[in-house]
N, C-alpha and C positions, 0 to 999 in steps of 0.2 A: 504494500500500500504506500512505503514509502517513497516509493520509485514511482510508480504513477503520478502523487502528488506535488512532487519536483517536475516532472514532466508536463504536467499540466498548467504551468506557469513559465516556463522554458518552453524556448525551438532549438532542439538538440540535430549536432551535426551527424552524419554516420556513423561516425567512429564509436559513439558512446552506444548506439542506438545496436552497432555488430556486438560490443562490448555485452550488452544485455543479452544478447540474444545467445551469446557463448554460456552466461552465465545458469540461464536456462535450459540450455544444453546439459553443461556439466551436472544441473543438479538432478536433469532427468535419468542421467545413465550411472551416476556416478553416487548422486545423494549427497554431495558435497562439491565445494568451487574448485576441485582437483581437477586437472585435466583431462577429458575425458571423451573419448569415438561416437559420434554418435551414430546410433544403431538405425536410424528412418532420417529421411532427408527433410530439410526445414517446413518445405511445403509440404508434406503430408504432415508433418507435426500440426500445422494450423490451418489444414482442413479441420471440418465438421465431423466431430464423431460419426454422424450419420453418413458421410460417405469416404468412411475409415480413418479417418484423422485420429490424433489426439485431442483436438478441440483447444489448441492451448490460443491463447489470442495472441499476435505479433504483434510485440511493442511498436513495429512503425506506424501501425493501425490504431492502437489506442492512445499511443500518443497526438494522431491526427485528430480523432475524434474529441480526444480532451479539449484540444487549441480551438476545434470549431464549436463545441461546447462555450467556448470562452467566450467567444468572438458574438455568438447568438443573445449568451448573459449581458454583452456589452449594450445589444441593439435594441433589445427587451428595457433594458432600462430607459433608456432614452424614449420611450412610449409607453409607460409607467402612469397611470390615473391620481 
C-alpha cells in the first residue's frame, strides 16, 4: 500500500517502475527480495485469472490509473456546489 500511495502522487520514470516489477517477481518465486527466475512470463502474470493469468495488476497500470484518478479529483473540484 505503500508503494501505491507514493505512486499516486508521483510520475515515476521506468527505471523505478522495472524496479517494482522485479520486486514482485522475486517475491512471487522466491518469497523474499533474493534474486530470483521467474517461472511465467510478465504478461501472463497480469493477465486475468480467468484467462490463466495470475491476476496480479502491473504497477504501470495502476500507477496510470492513480494519476488519472488525481487529475478527475482535481476537475471535480473545480465544479463543486
Amino acid at each position: 500500500s505503500t508503494i501505491w500511495y507514493i505512486t499516486s502522487c508521483w510520475i515515476f520514470a521506468k527505471s523505478p517502475i522495472q524496479h517494482i516489477r522485479r520486486l514482485f517477481t522475486n517475491f512471487l518465486w522466491s518469497g523474499s527480495k533474493n534474486q530470483a527466475h521467474a517461472k511465467v512470463a510478465w504478461d501472463v502474470i497480469i493477465w486475468p485469472t480467468s484467462q490463466g493469468g495470475l491476476g496480479i495488476i502491473d504497477p504501470l497500470h495502476q500507477i496510470r490509473a492513480l494519476l488519472a484518478n488525481l487529475v478527475v479529483q482535481g476537475l471535480l473540484l473545480g465544479n463543486s456546489n
